[in-house]
N, C-alpha and C positions, 0 to 999 in steps of 0.2 A: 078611589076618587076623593074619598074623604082626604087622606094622606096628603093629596097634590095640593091640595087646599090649601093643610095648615102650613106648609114648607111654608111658602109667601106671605102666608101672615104671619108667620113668626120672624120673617124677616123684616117684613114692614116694622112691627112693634121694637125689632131690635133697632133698628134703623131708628126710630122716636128717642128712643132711650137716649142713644148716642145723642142728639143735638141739644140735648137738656143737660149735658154733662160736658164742661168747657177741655176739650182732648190737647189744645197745646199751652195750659199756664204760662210755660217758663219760654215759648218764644212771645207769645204777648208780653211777657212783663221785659220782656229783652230787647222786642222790639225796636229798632230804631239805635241803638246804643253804639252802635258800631261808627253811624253817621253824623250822630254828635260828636264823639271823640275828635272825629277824622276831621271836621269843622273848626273844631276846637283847635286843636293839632296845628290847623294853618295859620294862625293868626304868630306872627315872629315877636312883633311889638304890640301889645295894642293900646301903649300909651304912645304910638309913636305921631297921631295927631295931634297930641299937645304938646312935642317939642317946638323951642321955638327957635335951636340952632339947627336947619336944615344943614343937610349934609352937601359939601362941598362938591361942585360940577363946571362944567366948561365953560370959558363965556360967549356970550353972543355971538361974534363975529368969529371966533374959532367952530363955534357948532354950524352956524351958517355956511362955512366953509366947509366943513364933512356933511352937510347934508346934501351939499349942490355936487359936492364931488359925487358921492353916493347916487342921487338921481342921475347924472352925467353917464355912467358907468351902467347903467340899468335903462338906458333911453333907448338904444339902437341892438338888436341880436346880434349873435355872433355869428360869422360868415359861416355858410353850410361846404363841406369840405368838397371837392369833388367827387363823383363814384368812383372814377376810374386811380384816384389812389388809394392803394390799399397798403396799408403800414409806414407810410410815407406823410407826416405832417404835413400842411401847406400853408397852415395858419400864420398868423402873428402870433 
């Protein structure tokens, strides 16, 4: 009886020991490092707020024209084919 005793308390006490003593240094002091890089990593320009020759784009009335074209083309689904052909397009 004695014996059953001390098992569990020796385990307790080890168990103590253990959280007094820091088991993972080198992922706490690593912690996070991967996620900084990777942040880091994304930024391509980061002077590119204080240029003040933006980079050259469509103008107005040509963009307005591919945007209306675009919505135009995306308005209405496309016809559902019939069952009854099978391997036979019937589309446009």
């Amino acid at each position: 009886m004695r014996h059953l005793l001390s098992l569990p308390l020796a385990c307790m006490l080890a168990s103590c020991a253990l959280q007094l003593t820091p088991t993972t240094p080198r992922w706490d002091r690593d912690f996070g490092i991967v996620t900084r890089v990777t942040l880091a990593q994304q930024a391509v320009d980061a002077d590119a707020g204080r240029n003040r020759d933006p980079a050259a784009g469509m103008n107005g009335r040509a963009a307005h024209a591919a945007y209306e074209r675009y919505q135009k083309a995306n308005s209405e689904p496309p016809a559902q084919p019939s069952a009854f052909t099978i391997g036979v397009s019937g589309t446009k």
